[in-house]
PQR file of N, CA, C, O and H, with PARSE charges and radii, in Angstrom:
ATOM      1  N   UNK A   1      16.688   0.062 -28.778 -0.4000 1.5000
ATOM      2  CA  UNK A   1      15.921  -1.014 -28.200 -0.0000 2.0000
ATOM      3  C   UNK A   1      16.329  -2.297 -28.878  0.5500 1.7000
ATOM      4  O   UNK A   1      16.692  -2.283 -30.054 -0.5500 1.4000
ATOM      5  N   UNK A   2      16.266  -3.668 -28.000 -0.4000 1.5000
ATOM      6  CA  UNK A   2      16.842  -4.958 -28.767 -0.0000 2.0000
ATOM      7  C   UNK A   2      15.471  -5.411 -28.904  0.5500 1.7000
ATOM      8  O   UNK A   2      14.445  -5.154 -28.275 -0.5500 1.4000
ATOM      9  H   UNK A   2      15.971  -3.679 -27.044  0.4000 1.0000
ATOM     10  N   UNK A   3      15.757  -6.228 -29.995 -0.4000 1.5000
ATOM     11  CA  UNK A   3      14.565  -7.180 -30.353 -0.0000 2.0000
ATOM     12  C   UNK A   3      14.502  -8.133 -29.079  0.5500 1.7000
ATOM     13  O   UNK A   3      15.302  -8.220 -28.148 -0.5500 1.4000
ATOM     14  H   UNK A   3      16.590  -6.437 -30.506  0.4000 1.0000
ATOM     15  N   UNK A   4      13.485  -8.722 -29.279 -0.4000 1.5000
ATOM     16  CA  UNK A   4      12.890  -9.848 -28.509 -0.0000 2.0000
ATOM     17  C   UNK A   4      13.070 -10.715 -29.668  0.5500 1.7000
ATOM     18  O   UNK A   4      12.587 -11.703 -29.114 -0.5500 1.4000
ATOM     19  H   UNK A   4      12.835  -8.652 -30.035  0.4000 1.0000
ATOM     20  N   UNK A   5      13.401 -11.185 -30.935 -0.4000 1.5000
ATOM     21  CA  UNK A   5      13.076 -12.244 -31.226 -0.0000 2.0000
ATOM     22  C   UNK A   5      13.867 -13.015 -30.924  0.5500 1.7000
ATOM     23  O   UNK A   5      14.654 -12.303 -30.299 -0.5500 1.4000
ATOM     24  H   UNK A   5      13.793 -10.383 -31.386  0.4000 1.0000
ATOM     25  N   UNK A   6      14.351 -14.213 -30.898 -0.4000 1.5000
ATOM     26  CA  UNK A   6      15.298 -15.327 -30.574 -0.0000 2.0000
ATOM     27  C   UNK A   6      15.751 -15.933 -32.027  0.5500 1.7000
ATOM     28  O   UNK A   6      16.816 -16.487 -32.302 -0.5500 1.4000
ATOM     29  H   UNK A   6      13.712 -14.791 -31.406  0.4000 1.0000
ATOM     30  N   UNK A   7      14.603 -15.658 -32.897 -0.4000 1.5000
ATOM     31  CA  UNK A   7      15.532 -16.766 -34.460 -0.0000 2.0000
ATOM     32  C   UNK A   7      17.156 -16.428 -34.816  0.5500 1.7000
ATOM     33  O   UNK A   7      17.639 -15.296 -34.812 -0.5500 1.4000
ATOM     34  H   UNK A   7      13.738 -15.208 -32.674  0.4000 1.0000
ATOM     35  N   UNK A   8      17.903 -17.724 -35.136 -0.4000 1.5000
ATOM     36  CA  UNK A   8      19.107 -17.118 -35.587 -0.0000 2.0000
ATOM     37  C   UNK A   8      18.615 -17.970 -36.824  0.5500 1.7000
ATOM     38  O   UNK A   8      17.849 -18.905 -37.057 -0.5500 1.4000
ATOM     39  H   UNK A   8      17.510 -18.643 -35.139  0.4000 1.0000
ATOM     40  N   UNK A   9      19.484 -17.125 -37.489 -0.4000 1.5000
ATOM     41  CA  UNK A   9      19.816 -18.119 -39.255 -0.0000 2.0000
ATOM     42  C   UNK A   9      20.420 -19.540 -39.173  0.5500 1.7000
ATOM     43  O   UNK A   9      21.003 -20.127 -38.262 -0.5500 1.4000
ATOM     44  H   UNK A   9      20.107 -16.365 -37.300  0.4000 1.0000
ATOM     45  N   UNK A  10      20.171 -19.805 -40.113 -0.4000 1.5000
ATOM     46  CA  UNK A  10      20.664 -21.700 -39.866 -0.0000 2.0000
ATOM     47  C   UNK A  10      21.009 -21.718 -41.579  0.5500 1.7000
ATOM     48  O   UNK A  10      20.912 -20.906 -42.499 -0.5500 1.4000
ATOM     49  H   UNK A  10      19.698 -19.328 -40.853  0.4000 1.0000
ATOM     50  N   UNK A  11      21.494 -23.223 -41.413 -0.4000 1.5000
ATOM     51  CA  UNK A  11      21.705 -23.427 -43.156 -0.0000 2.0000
ATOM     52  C   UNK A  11      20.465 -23.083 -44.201  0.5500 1.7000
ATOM     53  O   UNK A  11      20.700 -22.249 -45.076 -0.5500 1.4000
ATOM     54  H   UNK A  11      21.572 -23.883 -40.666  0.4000 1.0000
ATOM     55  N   UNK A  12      19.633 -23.472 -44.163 -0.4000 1.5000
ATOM     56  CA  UNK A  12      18.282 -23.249 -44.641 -0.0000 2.0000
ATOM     57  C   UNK A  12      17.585 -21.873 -44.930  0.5500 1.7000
ATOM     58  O   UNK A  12      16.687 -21.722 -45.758 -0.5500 1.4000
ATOM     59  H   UNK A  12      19.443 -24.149 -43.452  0.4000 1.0000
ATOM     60  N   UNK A  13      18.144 -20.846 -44.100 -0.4000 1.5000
ATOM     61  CA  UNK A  13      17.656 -19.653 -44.039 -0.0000 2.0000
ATOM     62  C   UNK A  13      18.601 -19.032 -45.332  0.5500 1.7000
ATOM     63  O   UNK A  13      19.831 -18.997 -45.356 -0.5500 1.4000
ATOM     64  H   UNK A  13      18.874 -20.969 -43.428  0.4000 1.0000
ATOM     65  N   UNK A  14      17.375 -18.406 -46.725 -0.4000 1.5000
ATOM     66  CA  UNK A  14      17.571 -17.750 -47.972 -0.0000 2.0000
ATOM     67  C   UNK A  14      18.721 -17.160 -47.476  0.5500 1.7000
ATOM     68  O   UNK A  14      18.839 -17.006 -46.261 -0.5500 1.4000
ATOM     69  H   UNK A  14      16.376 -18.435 -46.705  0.4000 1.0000
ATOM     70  N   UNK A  15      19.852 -16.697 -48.487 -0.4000 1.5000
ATOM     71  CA  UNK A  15      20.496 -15.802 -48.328 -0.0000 2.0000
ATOM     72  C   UNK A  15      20.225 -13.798 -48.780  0.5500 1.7000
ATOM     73  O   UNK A  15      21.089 -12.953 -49.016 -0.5500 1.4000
ATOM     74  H   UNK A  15      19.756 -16.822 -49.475  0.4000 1.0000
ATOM     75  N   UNK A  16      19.345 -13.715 -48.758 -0.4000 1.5000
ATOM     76  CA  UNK A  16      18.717 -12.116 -49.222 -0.0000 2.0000
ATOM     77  C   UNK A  16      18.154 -11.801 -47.958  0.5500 1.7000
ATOM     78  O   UNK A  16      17.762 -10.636 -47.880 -0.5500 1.4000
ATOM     79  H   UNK A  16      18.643 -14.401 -48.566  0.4000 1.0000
ATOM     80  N   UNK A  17      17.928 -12.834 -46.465 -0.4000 1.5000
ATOM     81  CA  UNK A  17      17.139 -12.256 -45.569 -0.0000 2.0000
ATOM     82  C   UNK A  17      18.724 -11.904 -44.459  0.5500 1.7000
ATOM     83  O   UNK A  17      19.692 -12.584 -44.118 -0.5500 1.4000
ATOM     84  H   UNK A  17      18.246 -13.780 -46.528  0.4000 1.0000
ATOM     85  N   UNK A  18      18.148 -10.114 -44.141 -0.4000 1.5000
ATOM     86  CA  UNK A  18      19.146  -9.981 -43.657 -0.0000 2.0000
ATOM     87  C   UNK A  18      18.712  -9.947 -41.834  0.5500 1.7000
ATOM     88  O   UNK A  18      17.701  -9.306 -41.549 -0.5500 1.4000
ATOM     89  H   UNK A  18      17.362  -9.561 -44.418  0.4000 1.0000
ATOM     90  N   UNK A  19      19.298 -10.464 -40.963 -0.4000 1.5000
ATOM     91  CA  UNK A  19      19.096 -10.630 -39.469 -0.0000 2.0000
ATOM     92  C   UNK A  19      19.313  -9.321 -38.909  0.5500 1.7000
ATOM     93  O   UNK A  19      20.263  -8.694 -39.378 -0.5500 1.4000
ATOM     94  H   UNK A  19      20.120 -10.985 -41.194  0.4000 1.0000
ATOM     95  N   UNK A  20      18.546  -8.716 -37.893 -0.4000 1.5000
ATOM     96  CA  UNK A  20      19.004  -7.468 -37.194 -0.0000 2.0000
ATOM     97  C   UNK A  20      18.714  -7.356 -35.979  0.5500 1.7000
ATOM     98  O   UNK A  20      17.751  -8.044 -35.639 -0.5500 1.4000
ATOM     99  H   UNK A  20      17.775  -9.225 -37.512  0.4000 1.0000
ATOM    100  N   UNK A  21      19.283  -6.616 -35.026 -0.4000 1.5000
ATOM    101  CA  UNK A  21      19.033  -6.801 -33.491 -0.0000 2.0000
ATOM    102  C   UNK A  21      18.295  -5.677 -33.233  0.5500 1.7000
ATOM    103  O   UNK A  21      17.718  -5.663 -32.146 -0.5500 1.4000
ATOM    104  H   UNK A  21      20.065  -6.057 -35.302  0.4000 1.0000
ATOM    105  N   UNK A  22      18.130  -4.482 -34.145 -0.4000 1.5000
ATOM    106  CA  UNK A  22      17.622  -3.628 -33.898 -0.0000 2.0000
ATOM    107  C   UNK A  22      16.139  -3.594 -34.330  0.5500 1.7000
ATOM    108  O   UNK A  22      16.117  -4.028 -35.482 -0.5500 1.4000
ATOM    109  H   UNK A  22      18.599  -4.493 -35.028  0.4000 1.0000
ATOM    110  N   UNK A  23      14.404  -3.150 -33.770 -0.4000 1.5000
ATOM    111  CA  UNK A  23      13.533  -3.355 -33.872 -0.0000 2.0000
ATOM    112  C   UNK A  23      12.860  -1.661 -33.543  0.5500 1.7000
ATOM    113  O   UNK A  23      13.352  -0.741 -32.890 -0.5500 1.4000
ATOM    114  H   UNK A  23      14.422  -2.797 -32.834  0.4000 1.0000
ATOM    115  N   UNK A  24      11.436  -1.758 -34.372 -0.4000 1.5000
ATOM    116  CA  UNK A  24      10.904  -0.463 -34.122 -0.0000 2.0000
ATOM    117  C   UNK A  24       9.684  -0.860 -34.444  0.5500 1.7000
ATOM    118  O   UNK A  24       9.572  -1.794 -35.238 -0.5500 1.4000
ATOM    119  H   UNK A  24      11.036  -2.506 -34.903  0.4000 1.0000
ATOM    120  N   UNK A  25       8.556  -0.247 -33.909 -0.4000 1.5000
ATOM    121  CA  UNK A  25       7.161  -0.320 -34.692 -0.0000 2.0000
ATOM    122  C   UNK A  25       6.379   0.920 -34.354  0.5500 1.7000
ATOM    123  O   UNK A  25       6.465   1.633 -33.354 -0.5500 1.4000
ATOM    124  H   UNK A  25       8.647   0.511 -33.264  0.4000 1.0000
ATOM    125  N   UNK A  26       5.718   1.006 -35.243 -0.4000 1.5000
ATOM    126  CA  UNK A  26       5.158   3.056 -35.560 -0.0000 2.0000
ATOM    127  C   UNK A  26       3.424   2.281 -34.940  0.5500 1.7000
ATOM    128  O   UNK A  26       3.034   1.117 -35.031 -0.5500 1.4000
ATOM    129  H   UNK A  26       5.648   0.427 -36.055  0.4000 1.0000
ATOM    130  N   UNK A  27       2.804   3.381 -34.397 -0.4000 1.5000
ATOM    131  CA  UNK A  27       1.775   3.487 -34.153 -0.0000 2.0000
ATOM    132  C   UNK A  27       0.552   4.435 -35.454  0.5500 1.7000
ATOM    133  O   UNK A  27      -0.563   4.871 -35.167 -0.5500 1.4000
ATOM    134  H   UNK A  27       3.121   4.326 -34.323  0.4000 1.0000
ATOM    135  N   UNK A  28       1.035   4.491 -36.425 -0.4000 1.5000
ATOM    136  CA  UNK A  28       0.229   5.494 -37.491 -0.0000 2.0000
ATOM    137  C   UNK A  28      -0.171   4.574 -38.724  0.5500 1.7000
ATOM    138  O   UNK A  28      -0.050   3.358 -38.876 -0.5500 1.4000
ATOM    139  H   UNK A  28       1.940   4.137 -36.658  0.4000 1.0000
ATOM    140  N   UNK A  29      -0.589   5.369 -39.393 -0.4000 1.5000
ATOM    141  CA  UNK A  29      -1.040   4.211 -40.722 -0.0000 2.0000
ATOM    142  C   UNK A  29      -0.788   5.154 -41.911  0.5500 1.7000
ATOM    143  O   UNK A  29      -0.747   4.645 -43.031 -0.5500 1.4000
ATOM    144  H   UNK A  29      -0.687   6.357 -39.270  0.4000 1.0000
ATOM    145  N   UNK A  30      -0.618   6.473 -41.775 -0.4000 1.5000
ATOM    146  CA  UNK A  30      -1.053   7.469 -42.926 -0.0000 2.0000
ATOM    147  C   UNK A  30      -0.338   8.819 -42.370  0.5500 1.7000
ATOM    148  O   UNK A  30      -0.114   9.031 -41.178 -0.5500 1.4000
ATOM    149  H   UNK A  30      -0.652   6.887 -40.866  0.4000 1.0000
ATOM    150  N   UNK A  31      -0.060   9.583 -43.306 -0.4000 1.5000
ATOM    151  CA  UNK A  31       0.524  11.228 -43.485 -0.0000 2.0000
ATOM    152  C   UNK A  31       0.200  11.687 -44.146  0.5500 1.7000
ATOM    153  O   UNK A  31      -0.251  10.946 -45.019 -0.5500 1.4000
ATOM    154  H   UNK A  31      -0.242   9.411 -44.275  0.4000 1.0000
ATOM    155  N   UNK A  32       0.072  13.152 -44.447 -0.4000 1.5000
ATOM    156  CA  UNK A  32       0.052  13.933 -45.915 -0.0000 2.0000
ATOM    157  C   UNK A  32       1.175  13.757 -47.053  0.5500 1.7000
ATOM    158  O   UNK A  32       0.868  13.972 -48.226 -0.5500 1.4000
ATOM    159  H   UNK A  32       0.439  13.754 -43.738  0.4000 1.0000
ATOM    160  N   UNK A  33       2.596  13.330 -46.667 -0.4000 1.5000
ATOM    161  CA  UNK A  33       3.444  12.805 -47.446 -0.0000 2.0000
ATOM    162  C   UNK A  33       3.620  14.031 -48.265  0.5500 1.7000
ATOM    163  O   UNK A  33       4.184  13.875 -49.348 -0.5500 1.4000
ATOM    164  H   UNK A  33       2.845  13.155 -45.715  0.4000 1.0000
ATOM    165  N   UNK A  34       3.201  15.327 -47.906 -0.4000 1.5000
ATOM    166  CA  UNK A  34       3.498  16.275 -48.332 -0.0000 2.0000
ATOM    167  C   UNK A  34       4.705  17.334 -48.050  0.5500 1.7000
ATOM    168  O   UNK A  34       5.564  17.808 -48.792 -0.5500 1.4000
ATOM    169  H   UNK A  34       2.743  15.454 -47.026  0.4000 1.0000
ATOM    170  N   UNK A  35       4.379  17.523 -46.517 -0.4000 1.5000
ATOM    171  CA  UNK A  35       5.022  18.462 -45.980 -0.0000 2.0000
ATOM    172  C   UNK A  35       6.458  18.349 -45.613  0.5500 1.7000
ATOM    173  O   UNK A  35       6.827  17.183 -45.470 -0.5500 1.4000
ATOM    174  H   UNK A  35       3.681  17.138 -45.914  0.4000 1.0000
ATOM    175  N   UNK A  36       7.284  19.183 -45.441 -0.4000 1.5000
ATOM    176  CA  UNK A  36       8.676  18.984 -45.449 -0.0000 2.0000
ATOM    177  C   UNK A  36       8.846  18.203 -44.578  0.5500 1.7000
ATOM    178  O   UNK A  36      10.046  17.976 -44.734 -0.5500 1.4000
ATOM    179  H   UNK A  36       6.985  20.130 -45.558  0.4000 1.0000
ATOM    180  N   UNK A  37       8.404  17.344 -43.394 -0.4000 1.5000
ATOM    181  CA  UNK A  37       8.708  16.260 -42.377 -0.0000 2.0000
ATOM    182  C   UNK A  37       8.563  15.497 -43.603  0.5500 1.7000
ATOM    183  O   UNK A  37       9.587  15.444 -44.284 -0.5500 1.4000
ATOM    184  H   UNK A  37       7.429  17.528 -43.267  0.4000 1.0000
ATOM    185  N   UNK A  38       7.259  14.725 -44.177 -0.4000 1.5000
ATOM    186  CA  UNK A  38       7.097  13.720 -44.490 -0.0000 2.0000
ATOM    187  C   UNK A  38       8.153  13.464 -46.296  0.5500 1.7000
ATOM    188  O   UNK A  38       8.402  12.426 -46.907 -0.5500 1.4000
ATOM    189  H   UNK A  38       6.426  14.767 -43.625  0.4000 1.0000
ATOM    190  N   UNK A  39       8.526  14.990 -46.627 -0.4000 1.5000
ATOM    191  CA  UNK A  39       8.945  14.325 -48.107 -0.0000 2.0000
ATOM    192  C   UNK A  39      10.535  14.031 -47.187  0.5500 1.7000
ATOM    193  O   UNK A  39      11.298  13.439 -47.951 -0.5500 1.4000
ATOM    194  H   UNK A  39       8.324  15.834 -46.131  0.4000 1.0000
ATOM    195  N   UNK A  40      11.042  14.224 -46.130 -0.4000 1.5000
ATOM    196  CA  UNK A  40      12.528  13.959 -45.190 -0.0000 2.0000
ATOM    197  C   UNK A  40      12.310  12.599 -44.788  0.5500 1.7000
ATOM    198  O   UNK A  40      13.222  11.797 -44.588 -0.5500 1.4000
ATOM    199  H   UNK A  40      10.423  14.705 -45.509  0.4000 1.0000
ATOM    200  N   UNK A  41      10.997  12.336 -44.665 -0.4000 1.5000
ATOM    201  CA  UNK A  41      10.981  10.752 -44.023 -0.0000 2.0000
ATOM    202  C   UNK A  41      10.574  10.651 -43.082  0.5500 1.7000
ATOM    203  O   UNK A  41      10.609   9.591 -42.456 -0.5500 1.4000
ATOM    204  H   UNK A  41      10.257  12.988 -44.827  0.4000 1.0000
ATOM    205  N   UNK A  42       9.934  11.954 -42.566 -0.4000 1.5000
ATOM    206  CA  UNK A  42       9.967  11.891 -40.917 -0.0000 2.0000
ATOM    207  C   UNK A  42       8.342  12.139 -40.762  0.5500 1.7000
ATOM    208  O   UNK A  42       8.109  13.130 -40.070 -0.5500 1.4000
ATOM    209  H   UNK A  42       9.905  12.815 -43.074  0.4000 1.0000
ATOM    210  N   UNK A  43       7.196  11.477 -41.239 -0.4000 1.5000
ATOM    211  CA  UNK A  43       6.141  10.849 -41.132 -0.0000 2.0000
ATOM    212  C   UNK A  43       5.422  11.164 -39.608  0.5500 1.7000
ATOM    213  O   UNK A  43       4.309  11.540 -39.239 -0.5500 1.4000
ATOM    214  H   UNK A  43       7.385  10.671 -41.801  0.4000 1.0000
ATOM    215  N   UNK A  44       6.217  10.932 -39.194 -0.4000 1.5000
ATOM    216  CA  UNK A  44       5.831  10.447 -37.043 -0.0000 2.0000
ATOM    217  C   UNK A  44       6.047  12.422 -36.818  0.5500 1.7000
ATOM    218  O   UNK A  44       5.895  13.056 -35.774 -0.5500 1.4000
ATOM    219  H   UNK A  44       7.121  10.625 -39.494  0.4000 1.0000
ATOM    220  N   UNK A  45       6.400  12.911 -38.083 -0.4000 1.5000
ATOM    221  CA  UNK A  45       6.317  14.722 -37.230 -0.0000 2.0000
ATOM    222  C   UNK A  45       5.693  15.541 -38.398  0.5500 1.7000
ATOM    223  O   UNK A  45       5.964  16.718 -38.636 -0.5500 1.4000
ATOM    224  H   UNK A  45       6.523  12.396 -38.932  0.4000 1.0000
ATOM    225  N   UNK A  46       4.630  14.592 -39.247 -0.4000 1.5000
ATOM    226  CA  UNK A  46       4.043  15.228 -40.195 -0.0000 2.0000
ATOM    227  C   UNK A  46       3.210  16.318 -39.724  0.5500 1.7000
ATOM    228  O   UNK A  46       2.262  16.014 -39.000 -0.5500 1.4000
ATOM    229  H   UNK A  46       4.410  13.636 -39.054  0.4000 1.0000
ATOM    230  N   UNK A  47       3.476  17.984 -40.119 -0.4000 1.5000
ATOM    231  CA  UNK A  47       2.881  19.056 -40.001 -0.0000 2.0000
ATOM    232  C   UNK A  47       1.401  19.010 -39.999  0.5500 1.7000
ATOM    233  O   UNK A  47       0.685  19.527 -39.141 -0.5500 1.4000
ATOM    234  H   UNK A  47       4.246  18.231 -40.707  0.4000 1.0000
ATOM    235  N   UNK A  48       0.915  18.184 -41.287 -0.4000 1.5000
ATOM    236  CA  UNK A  48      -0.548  18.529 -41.130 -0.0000 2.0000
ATOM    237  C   UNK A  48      -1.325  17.359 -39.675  0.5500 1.7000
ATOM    238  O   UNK A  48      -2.315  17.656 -39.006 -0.5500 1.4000
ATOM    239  H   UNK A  48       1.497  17.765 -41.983  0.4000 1.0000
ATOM    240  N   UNK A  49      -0.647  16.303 -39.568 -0.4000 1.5000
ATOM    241  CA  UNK A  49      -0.878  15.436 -38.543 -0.0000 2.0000
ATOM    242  C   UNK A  49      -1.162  14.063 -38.969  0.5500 1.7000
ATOM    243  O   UNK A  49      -2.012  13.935 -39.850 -0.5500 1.4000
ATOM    244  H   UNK A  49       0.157  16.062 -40.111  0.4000 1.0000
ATOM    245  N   UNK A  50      -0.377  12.602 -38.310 -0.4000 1.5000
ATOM    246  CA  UNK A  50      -0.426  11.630 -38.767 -0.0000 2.0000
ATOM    247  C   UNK A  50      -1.606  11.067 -38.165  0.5500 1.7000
ATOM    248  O   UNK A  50      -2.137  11.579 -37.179 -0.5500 1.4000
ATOM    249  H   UNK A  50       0.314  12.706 -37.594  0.4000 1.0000
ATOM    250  N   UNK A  51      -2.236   9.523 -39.005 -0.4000 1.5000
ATOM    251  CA  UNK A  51      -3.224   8.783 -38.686 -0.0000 2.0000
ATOM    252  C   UNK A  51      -2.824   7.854 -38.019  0.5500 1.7000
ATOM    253  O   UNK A  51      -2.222   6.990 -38.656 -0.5500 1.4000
ATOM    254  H   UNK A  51      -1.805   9.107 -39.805  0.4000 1.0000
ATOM    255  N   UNK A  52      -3.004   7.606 -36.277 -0.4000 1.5000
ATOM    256  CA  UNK A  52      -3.085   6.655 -35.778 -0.0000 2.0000
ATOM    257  C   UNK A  52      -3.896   5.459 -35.931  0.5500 1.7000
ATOM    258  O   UNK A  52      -5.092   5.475 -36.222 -0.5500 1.4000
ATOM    259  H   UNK A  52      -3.493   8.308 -35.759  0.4000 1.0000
ATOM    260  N   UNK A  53      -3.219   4.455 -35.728 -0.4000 1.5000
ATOM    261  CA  UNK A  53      -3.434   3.087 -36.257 -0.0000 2.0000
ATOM    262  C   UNK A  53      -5.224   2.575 -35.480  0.5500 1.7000
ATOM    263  O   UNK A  53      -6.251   2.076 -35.940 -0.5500 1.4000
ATOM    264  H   UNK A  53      -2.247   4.442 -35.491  0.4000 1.0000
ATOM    265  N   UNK A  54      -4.716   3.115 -33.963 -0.4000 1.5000
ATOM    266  CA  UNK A  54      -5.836   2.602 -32.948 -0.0000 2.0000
ATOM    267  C   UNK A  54      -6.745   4.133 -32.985  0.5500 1.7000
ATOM    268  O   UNK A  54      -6.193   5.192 -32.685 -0.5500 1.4000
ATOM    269  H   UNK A  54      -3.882   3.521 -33.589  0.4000 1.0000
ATOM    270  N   UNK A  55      -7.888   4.072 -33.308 -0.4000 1.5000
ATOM    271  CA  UNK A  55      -8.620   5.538 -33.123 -0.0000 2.0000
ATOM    272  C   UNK A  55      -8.320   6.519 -33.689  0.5500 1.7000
ATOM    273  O   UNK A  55      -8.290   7.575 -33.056 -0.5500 1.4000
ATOM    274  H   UNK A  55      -8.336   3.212 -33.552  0.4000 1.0000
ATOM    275  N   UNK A  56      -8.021   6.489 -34.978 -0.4000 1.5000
ATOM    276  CA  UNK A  56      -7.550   7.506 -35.816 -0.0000 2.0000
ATOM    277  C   UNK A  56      -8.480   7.942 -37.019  0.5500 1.7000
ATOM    278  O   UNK A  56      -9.280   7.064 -37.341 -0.5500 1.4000
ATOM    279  H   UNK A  56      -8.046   5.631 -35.492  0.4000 1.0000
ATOM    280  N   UNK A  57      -8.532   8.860 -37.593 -0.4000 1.5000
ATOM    281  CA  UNK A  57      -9.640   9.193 -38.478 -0.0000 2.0000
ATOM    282  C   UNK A  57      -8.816   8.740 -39.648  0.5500 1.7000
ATOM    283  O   UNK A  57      -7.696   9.250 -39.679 -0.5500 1.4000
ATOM    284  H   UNK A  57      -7.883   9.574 -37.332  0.4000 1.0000
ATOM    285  N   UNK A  58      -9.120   7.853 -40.678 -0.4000 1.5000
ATOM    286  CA  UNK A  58      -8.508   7.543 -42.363 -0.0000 2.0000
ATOM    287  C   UNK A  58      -9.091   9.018 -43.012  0.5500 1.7000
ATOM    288  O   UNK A  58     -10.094   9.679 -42.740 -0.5500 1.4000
ATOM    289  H   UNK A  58     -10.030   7.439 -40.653  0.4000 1.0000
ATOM    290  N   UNK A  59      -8.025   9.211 -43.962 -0.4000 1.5000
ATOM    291  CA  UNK A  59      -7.822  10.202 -44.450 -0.0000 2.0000
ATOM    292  C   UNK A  59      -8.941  10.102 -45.406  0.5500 1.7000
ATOM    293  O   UNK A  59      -9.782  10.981 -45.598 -0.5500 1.4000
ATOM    294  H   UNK A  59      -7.210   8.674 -44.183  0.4000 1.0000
ATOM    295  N   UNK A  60      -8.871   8.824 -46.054 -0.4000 1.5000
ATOM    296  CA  UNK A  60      -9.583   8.801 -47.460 -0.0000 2.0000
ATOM    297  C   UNK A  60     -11.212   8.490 -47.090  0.5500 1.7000
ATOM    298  O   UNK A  60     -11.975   9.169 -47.776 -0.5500 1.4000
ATOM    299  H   UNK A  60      -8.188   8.110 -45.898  0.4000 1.0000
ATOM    300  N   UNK A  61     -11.730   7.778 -46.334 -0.4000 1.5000
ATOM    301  CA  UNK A  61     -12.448   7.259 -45.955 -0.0000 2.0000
ATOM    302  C   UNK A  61     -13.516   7.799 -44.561  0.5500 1.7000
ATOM    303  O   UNK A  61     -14.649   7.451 -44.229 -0.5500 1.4000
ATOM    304  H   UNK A  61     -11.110   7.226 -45.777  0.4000 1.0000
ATOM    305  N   UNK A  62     -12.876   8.449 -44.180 -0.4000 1.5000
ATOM    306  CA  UNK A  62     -13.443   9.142 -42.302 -0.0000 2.0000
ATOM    307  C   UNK A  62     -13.759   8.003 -41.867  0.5500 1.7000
ATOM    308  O   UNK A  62     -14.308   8.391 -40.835 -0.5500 1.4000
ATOM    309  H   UNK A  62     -11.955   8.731 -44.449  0.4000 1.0000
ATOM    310  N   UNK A  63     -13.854   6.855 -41.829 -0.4000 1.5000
ATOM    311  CA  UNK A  63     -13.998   5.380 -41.005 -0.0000 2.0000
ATOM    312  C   UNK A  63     -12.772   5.778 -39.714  0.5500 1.7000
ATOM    313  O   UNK A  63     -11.833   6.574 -39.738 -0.5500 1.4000
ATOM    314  H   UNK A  63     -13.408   6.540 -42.667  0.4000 1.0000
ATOM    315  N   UNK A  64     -13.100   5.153 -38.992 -0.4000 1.5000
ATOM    316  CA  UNK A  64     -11.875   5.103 -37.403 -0.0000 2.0000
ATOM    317  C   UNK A  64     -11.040   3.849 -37.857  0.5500 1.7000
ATOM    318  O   UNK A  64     -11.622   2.980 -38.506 -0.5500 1.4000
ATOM    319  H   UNK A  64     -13.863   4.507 -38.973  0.4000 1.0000
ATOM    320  N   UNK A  65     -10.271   3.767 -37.680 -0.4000 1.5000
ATOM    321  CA  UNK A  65      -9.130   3.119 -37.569 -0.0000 2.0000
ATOM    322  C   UNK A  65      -8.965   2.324 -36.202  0.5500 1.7000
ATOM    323  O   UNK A  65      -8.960   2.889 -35.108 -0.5500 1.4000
ATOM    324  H   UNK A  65      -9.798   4.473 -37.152  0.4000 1.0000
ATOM    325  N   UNK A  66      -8.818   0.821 -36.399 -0.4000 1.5000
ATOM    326  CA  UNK A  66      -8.789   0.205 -35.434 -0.0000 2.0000
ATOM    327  C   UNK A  66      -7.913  -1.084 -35.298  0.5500 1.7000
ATOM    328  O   UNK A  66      -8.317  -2.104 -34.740 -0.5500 1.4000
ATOM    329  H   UNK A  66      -8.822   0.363 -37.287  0.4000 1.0000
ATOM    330  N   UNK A  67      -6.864  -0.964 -35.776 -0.4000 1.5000
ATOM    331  CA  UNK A  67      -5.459  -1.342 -35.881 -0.0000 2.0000
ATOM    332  C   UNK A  67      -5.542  -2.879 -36.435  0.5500 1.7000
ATOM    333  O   UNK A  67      -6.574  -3.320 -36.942 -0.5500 1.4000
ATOM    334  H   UNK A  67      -6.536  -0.136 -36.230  0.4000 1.0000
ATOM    335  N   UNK A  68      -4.344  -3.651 -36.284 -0.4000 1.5000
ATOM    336  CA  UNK A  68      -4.606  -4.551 -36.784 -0.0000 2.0000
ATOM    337  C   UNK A  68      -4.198  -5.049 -38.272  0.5500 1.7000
ATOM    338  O   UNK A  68      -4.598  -6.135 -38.691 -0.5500 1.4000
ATOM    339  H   UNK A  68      -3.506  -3.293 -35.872  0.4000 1.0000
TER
END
């Protein structure tokens, strides 16, 4: 997927910020960070089940989750 943003770098723009065309955004907030998905990185296929951002139960807390 391409970004939508339009900024390009200019003289002014730090040199440590790096520009990319490529874009992603996760819908979760939380994992067990336990299980063999999540210690691989792969969070979004955590075994015990991830916390969605919109309507999701917090792990630590049982409050709903309501993004943002």
């Amino acid at each position: 997927m391409k970004s939508s943003a339009t900024s390009q770098p200019t003289a002014s723009t730090p040199a440590n910020i790096k520009w990319a065309i490529w874009s992603a955004s996760v819908c979760m907030v939380d994992s067990c960070r336990s299980c063999p998905s999540c210690k691989e990185g792969l969070e979004q296929y955590c075994e015990v089940g991830f916390v969605g951002i919109y309507n999701g139960q917090d792990r630590e807390t049982g409050d709903v989750t309501y993004g943002g």
